[in-house]
C-alpha positions in Angstrom: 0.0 0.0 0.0 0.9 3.9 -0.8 1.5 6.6 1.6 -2.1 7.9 1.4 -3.5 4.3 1.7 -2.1 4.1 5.3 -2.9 7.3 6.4 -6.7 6.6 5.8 -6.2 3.9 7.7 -4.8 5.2 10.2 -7.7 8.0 10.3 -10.3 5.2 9.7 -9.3 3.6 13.1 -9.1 6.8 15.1 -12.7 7.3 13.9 -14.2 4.1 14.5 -13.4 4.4 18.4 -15.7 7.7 18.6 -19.2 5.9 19.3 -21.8 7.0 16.8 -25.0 6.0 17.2 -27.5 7.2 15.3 -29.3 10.0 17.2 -25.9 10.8 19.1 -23.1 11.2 16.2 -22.0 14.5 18.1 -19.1 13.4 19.5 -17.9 11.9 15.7 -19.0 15.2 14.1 -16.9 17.1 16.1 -13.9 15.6 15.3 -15.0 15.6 11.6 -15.6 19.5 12.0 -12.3 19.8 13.6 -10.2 17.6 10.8 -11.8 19.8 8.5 -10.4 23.0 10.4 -7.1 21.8 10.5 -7.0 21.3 6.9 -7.5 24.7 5.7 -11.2 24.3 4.2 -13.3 27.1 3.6 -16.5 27.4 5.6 -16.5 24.8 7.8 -19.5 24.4 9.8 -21.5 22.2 11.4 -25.9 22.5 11.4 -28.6 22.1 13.6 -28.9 18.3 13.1 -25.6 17.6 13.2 -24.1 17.4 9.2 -20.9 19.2 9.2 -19.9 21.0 5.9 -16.5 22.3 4.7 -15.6 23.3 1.1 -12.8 23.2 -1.3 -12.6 26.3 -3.4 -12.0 25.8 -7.1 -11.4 27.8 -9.8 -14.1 29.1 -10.6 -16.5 30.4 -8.7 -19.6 30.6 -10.5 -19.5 26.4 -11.3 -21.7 24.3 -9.9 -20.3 22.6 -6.7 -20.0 18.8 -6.3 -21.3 17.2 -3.0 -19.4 14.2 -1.5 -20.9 12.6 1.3 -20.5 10.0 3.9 -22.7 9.4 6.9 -21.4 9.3 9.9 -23.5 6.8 12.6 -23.2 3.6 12.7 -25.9 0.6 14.1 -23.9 0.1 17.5 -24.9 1.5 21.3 -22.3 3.5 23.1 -22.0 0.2 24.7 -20.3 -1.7 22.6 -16.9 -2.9 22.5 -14.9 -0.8 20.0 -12.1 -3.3 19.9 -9.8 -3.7 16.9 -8.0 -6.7 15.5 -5.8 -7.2 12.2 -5.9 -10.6 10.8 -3.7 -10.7 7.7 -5.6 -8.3 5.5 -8.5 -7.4 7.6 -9.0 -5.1 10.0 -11.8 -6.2 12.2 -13.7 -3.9 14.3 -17.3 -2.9 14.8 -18.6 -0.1 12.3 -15.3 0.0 10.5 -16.3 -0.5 6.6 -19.9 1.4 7.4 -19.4 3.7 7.6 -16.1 4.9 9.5 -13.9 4.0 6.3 -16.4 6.4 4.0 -15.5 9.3 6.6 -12.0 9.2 6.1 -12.7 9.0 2.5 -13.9 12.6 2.4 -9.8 13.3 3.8 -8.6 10.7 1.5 -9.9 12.8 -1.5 -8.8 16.0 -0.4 -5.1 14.8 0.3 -4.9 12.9 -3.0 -6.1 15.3 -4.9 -3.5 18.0 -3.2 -1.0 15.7 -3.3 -1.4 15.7 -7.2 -1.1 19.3 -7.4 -5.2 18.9 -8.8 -6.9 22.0 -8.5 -10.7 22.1 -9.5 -12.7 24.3 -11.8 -15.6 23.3 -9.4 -16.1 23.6 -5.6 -16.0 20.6 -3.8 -18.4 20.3 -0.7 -17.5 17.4 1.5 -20.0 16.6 4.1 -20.5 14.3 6.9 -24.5 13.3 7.9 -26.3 12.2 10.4 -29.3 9.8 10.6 -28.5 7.2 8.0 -28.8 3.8 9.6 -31.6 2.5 11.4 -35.1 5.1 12.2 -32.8 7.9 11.9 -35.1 7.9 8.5 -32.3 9.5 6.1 -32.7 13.0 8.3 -29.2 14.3 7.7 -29.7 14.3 3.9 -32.9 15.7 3.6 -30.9 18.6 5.3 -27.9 18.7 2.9 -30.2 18.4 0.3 -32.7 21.2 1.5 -29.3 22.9 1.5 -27.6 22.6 -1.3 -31.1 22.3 -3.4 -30.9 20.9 -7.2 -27.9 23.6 -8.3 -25.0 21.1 -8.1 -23.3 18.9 -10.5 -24.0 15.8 -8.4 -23.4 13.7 -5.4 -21.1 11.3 -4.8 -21.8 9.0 -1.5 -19.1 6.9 0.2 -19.7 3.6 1.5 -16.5 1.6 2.8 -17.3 -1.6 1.3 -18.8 -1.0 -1.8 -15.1 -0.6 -4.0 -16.3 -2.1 -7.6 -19.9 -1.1 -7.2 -21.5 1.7 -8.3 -25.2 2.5 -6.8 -27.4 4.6 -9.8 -30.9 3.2 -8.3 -32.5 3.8 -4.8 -34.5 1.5 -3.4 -38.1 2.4 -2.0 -38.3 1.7 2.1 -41.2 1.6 4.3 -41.0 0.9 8.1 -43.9 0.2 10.5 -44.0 -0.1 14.3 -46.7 -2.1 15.0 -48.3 -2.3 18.4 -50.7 -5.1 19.6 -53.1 -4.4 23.6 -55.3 -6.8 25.2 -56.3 -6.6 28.8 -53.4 -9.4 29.0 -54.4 -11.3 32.9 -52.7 -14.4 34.0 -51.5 -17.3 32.5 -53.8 -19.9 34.7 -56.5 -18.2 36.1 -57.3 -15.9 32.7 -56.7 -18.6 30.1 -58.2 -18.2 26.8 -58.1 -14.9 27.1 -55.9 -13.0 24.0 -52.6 -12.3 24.8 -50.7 -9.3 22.7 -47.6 -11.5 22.6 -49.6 -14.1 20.6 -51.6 -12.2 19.0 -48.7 -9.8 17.6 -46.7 -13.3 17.0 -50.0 -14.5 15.0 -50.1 -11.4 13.0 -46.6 -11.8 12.2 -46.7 -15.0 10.5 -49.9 -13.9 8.2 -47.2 -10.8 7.4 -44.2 -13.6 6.5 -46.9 -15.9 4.5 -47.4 -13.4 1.4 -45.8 -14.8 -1.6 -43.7 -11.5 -2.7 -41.7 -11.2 -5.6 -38.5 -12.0 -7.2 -38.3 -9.4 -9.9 -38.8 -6.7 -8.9 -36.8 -7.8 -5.5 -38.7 -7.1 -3.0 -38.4 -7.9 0.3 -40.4 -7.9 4.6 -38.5 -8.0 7.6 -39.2 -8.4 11.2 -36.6 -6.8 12.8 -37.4 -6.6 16.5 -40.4 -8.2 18.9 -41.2 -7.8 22.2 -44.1 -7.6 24.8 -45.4 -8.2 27.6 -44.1 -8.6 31.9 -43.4 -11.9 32.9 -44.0 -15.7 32.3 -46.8 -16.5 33.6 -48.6 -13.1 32.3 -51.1 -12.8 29.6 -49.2 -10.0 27.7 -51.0 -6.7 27.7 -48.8 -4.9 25.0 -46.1 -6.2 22.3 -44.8 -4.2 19.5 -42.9 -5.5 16.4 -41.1 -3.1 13.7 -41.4 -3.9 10.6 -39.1 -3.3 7.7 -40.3 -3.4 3.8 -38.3 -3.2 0.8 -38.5 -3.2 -3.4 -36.4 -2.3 -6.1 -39.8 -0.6 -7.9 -42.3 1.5 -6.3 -45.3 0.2 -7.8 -44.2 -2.8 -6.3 -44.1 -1.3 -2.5 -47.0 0.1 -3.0 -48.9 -3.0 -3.4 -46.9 -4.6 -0.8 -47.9 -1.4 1.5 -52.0 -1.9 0.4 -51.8 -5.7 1.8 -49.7 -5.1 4.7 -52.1 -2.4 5.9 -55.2 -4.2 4.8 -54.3 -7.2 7.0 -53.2 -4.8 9.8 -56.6 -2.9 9.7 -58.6 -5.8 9.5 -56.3 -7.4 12.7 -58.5 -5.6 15.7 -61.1 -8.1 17.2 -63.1 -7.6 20.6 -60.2 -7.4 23.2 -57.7 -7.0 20.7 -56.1 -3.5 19.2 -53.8 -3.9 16.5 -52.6 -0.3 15.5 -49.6 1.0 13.7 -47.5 3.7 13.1 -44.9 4.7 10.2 -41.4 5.2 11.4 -39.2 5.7 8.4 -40.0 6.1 4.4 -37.3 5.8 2.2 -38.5 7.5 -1.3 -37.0 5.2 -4.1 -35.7 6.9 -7.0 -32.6 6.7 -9.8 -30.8 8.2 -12.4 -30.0 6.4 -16.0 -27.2 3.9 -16.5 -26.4 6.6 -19.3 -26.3 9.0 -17.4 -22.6 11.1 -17.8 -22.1 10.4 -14.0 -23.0 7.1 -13.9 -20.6 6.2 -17.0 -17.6 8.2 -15.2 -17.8 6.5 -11.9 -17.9 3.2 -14.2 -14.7 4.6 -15.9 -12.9 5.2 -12.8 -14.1 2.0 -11.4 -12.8 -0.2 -14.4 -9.1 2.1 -15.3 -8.3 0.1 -11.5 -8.2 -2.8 -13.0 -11.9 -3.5 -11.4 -15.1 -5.0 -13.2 -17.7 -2.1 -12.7 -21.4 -3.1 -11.5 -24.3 -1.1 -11.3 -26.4 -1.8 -8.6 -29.5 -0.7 -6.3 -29.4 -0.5 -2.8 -30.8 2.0 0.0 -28.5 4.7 1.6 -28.7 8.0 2.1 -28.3 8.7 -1.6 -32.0 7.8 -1.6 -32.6 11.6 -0.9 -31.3 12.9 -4.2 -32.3 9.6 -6.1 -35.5 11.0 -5.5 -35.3 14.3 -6.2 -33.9 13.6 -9.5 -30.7 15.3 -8.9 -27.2 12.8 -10.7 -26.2 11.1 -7.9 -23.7 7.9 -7.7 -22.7 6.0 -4.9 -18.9 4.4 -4.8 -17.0 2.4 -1.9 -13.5 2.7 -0.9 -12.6 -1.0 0.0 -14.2 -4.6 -0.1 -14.7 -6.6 3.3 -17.9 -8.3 4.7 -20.0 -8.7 7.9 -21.8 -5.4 7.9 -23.7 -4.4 11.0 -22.4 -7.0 12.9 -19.3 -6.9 15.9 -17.1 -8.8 13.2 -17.4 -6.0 10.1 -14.3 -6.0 8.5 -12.5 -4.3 5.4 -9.8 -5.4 3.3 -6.7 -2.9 3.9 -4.9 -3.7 0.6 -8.0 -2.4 -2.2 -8.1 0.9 -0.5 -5.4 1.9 -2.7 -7.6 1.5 -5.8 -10.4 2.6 -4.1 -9.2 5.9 -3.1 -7.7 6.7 -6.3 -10.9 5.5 -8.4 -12.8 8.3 -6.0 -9.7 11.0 -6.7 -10.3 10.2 -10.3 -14.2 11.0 -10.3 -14.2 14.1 -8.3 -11.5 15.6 -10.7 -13.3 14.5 -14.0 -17.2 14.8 -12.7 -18.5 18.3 -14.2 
C-alpha cells in the first residue's frame, strides 16, 4: 500500500473508536468539524442536526459545486466494544467499513487530490451526515439536500465496502411499528383470554406468509419483537417493527395496500392492533447513461476492477428522489456489515481511493 493508503487507515481507526450511534453522532462530528479545520477548508460548519460542511474552493467560482458525502453513525450502542484486531488483510472492528472508512474517505480525497497538485474548476463540498442507519429515516440528507437544493453537479456518496460497485438506483423503504393491547391477565386463572404476545406473534406470520416477488426484489423483515411482563402473564402490549423493501415502487405500494389491509382488519373484541410509520425511504434513480453514472464506471474499471451497477438503499436515496445525478462508490471490499465482526480489506483501499480522486477531478 501507498503513503495515502495508510494514512486513511490510520484516520479510519481513530474514527471508529468515537461511538456514533444514530441520534448521538456529536461526538464523531466534532472531530470531523475539527479535521476539516485543521485542513485549511473554507466554511467549515457544522448545522442544527448535526451534518458538518467544509468546502474546497475551485477555480471558478460561479461552477456548480460537487457534493461528497459519507454518513457518519453507525448501528452500534455507546455500549459496545470498540475493539480492533488485524488478521492478515483485515482489520476487524465494529462499524469500521460502514461507515467509519467512508468518513476518512472525504480526507482521503482531499489529500490525493492535493497531493497531485489537482486544482478544480468546481467547488467541492465534503460533508458528513447524520441519521442514515436504522429510524434515523435519512434525516441528515434531507438537510444537505434542502441545503444545497438541485444547483449542483451531483453527489457522490461513500460507502466503505462497496469498492467495484456503483449505486445509480435507490431502493423504496417503508417501516412500521406495529403495536398489539389486550387486557393481558394471568397465565392460569385468565386462560383463553388473547394475549398481545400471541396475538402480535400470530399477526406476524400472516405478514411472513405473502408470496412476494423476485423481480422486482422485494423484500419484509421483522426486525425486533417484544411484549409483555413476565412468564406467567397474559401480555397486555407487544410491539414489532417492521421493515419493507422493493427495487420498484409500484411494487411497494402494493406490498404497502396488503400489509395495511391485513393490519386494519387485525383488531377483534379485546384485541387493538394499531400502527405507526417510522421511516419512508423514497425510491428513486438516475439512467445507466447518465454522464455520472458512465464516469464513476470509468474510474471503477481504469483500476483494473469489473464495474457493477447496482440498487441499494442509503442516504443517496434523498437525491435519487429528487432527480438530482447522484452515484454512490465504496473505498474497500470486506464483509459482515452491521455486525461486531465487520471487516474491510486494507490492501483495495489503494484503488479505491484513487478511483474516488479520479471522479471528483473529472465529474463536471
Amino acid at each position: 500500500m501507498n503513503k495515502l493508503a495508510d494514512k486513511i487507515i490510520d484516520l479510519t481507526l481513530e474514527i471508529q473508536q468515537i461511538p456514533a450511534p444514530t441520534f448521538a453522532e456529536g461526538p464523531r462530528g466534532e472531530f470531523v468539524r475539527d479535521l476539516f479545520a485543521k485542513e485549511n477548508l473554507k466554511d467549515v460548519s457544522m448545522d442544527s442536526l448535526g451534518n458538518v460542511y467544509a468546502r474546497l474552493a475551485g477555480k471558478q467560482k460561479k461552477a456548480k459545486p460537487l457534493i461528497v458525502s459519507a454518513h457518519l453513525d453507525t448501528v452500534f450502542p455507546t455500549s459496545i466494544n470498540l475493539q480492533i484486531k488485524k488478521e492478515g488483510g483485515r482489520i476487524i472492528a465494529p462499524g469500521i467499513g460502514d461507515n467509519s472508512l467512508g468518513v476518512a474517505a472525504l480526507f482521503g480525497i482531499l489529500w490525493g487530490l492535493r497531493e497531485k497538485n489537482i486544482m478544480l474548476n468546481h467547488d467541492v463540498w465534503f460533508v458528513a451526515n447524520v441519521g442514515e442507519e436504522g429510524l434515523g429515516d435519512l434525516r441528515g440528507m434531507r438537510g444537505v439536500v434542502e441545503r444545497f437544493n438541485t444547483d449542483v453537479i451531483g453527489y457522490l456518496v461513500l460507502e466503505g465496502l462497496a469498492l467495484g460497485y456503483v449505486y445509480h438506483r435507490a431502493i423504496g423503504v417503508r417501516r412500521y411499528r406495529i403495536t398489539a393491547k389486550t387486557a393481558g391477565g394471568h397465565s392460569w386463572s385468565d386462560y383463553g383470554q388473547p394475549s398481545a404476545v400471541h396475538e402480535l406473534a400470530a399477526l406476524v406470520t400472516q405478514l411472513t406468509g405473502m408470496q412476494l416477488p423476485r423481480d422486482p426484489r422485494t423484500t419484509m423483515n421483522v426486525g425486533t419483537f417484544g411484549g409483555g411482563t413476565g412468564i406467567n402473564v397474559l401480555a397486555s402490549e407487544a410491539k414489532c417493527e417492521l421493515d419493507l423493501r422493493s427495487e420498484d415502487i409500484a411494487a411497494l405500494g402494493k406490498l404497502i395496500h396488503q400489509v395495511e389491509d391485513v393490519i386494519i382488519n387485525a383488531s377483534r373484541e379485546g384485541v387493538k392492533i394499531t400502527a405507526e410509520v417510522i421511516g419512508q425511504r423514497p425510491a428513486g434513480e438516475i439512467s445507466k447513461n447518465h454522464e455520472l453514472v458512465k464516469l464513476a464506471v470509468k474510474c471503477v474499471n481504469e483500476q483494473g476492477l469489473n464495474a457493477v451497477l447496482i440498487s441499494g438503499s442509503t442516504d443517496a436515496n434523498i437525491p435519487f428522489s429528487m432527480g438530482i445525478p447522484t452515484v454512490v462508490m465504496g473505498v474497500t471490499t470486506g464483509g459482515g456489515a452491521h455486525t461486531v465482526n465487520e471487516y474491510i480489506d486494507a490492501s483495495p483501499i489503494e484503488k479505491g481511493i484513487e478511483t474516488l480522486i479520479k471522479f471528483v477531478e473529472n465529474a463536471g
